[in-house]
N, C-alpha and C positions, 0 to 999 in steps of 0.2 A: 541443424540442431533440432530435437522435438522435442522443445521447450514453449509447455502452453502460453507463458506471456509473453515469451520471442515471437509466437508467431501473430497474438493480439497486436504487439509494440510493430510491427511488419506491416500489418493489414492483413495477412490470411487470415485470420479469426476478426471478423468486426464488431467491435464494442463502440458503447456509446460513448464519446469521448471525453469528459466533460473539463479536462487540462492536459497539454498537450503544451513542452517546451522543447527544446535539441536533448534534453538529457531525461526528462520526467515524463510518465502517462497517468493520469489516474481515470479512472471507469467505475462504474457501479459493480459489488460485490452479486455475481449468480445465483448467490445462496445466501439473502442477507440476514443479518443475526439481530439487526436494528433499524427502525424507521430510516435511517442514512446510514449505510456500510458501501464505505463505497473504499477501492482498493489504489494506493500509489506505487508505480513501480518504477527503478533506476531500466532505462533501454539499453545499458548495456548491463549483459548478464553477469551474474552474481549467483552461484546457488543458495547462500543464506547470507545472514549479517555476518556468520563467523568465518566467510570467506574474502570480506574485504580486510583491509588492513590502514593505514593511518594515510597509503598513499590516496583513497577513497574519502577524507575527512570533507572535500569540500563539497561532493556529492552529497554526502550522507547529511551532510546542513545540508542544504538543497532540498535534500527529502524532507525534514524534518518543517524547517521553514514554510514549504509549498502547503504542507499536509495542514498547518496553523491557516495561511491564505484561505483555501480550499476552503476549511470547516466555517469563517468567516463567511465565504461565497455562500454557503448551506447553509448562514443563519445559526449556527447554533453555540449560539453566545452565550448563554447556562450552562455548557463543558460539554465535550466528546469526550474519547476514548482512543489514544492513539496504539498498536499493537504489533509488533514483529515476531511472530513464531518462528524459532531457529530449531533445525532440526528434527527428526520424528519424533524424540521426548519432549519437545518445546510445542508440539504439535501443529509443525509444518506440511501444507500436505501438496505444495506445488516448489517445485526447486529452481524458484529464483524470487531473490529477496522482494521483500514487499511488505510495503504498510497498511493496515485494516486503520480507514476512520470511522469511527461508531458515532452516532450519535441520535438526537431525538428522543430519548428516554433517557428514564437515573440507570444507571449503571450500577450495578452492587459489586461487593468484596468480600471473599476474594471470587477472581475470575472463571478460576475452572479447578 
């Protein structure tokens, strides 16, 4: 598969790993938008949110739950920003699902 976070969640691409379980990765964002952007991804692949379905619910806590852990680990107790872009009009621009934590600054609204 030439799937850039298949081959991160592999070890062919190495990222710095900063959570690492049997089902979750998260790594710092390439391109960050914020003082902490850092990315969570499910290992097994998924092209977007709108490709799991309710068999994935306890994943998708999983995700959700870690991303809250994580932002705790980074300190950032004044609030993050948790993000799923679905799609090319939701403006997804890698095809497999995955979480943006923002954090370290205010955040304004709306988003984009």
């Amino acid at each position: 598969m030439d799937c850039l976070f298949c081959n991160i969640t592999s070890g062919t691409i190495p990222v710095t790993r900063l959570f690492e379980n049997e089902h979750l990765l998260a790594f710092p964002d390439i391109n960050p938008q914020a003082p902490t952007h850092l990315l969570i991804i499910p290992k097994q692949h998924f092209s977007s949110l709108a490709h799991t379905t309710s068999e994935q619910s306890e994943l998708l806590g999983q995700l959700l739950t870690t991303s809250a852990e994580i932002a705790r680990q980074q300190h950032l107790a004044t609030g993050y920003r948790l993000v799923i872009n679905t799609g090319h009009d939701g403006g997804q621009t890698v095809g497999h699902l995955h979480v943006h934590l923002l954090g370290g600054r205010h955040m304004t609204w709306p988003p984009g």
